[in-house]
N, C-alpha and C positions, 0 to 999 in steps of 0.2 A: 850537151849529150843528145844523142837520136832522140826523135819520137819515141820508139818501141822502150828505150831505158826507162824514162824518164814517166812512162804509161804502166811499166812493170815497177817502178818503185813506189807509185801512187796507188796501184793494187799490194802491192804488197804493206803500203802505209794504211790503207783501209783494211785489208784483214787482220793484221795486227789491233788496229783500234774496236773491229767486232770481238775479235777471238780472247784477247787480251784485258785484262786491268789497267783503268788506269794508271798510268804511272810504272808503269811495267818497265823496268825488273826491279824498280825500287821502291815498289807497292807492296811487296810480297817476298816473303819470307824463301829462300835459297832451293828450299825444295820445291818449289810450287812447279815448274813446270817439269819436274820429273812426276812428281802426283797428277799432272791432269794430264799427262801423256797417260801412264796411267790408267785414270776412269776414262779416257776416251778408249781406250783399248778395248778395258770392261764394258763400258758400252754399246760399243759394236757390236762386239759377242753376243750380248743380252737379246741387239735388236737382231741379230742374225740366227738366235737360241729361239726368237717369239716368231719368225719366219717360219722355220721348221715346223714347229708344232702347231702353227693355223695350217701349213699342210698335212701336215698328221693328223689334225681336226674335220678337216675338209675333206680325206680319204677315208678317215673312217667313215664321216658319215653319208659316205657314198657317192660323191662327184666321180663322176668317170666312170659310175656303174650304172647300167642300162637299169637293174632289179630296185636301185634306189628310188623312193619319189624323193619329190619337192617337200611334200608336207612331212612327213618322216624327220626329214632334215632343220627342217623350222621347228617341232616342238623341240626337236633334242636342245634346238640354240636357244629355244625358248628357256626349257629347265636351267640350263646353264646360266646363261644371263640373270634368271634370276634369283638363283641360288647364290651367284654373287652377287649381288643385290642386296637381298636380304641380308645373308651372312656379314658383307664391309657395314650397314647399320647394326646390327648387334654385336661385331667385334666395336665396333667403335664406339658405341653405348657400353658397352662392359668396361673397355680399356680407356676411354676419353680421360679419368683424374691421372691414370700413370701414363700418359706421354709425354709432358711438358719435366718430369721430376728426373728423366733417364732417357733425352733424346736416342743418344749413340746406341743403347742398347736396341731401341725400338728401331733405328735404322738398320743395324745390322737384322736383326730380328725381319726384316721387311725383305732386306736384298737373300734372306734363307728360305722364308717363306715364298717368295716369288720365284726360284730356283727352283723349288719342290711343287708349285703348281705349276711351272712351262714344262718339266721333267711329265706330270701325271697327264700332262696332254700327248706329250710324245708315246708315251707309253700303251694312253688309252687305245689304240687300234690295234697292238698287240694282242689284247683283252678283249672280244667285241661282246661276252658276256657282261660287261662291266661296263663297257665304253660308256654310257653317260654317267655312271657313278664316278668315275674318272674324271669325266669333264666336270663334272660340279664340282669336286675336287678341286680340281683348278682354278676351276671359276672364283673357287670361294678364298683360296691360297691368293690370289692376284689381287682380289678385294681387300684383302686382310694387310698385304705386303701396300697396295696404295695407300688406304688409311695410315699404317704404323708410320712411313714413310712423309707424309704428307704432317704427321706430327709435330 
């Protein structure tokens, strides 16, 4: 066979060996690559959902506007940040005996919560009354949703 075949089947033999199981398709059970088509889907989304609302974050707090400062912009990220911070150690101090007892629930519980914090970042510059009560929100929704998640 050409060059070019026989380079194209050796990529494609090495991304099958990353992407895949070993042993693949007789590793895994009939659905498996309808399910990780799937969460690759949901993935994208997610990362294309967390795209969005660092620009909605980054608008609110004033990129692209002359009236915004710098430091303005730094405490807000400061609260934020540390609100999830603080918040993922006391969810996870409170919650740390029930995640091992109820994985799936705590996952699902994680990919809801983390929906509802990228949702309250999008939202915050809707609100500029609110806007950092928003992003803490967030912040602390994200923190909460890694911990449960990390379970």
């Amino acid at each position: 066979p050409p060059a070019a075949v026989v380079a194209s089947q050796s990529f494609g033999a090495t991304l099958k060996s990353i992407l895949l199981p070993v042993g693949y398709p007789n590793s895994v059970t009939e659905d498996y690559l309808a399910f990780q088509i799937c969460d690759t889907i949901q993935a994208a989304c997610s990362y294309l959902r967390g795209i969005l609302a660092n620009q909605a974050v980054l608008t609110g707090m004033g990129v692209g506007n002359a009236e915004a400062t710098a430091a303005s912009a730094t405490i807000q990220w400061v609260f934020r940040d540390l609100t999830g911070m603080v918040g993922g150690v006391l969810f996870g101090w409170w919650h740390s005996q029930g995640f091992g007892a109820d994985a799936k629930r705590w996952r699902l519980f994680a990919d809801a919560i983390n929906d509802f914090g990228l949702t309250m970042d999008l939202v915050a510059p809707l609100y500029p009354e609110y806007f950092l009560a928003f992003l803490c929100i967030g912040s602390l929704c994200r923190a909460m949703a890694g911990t449960a998640a990390g379970a």
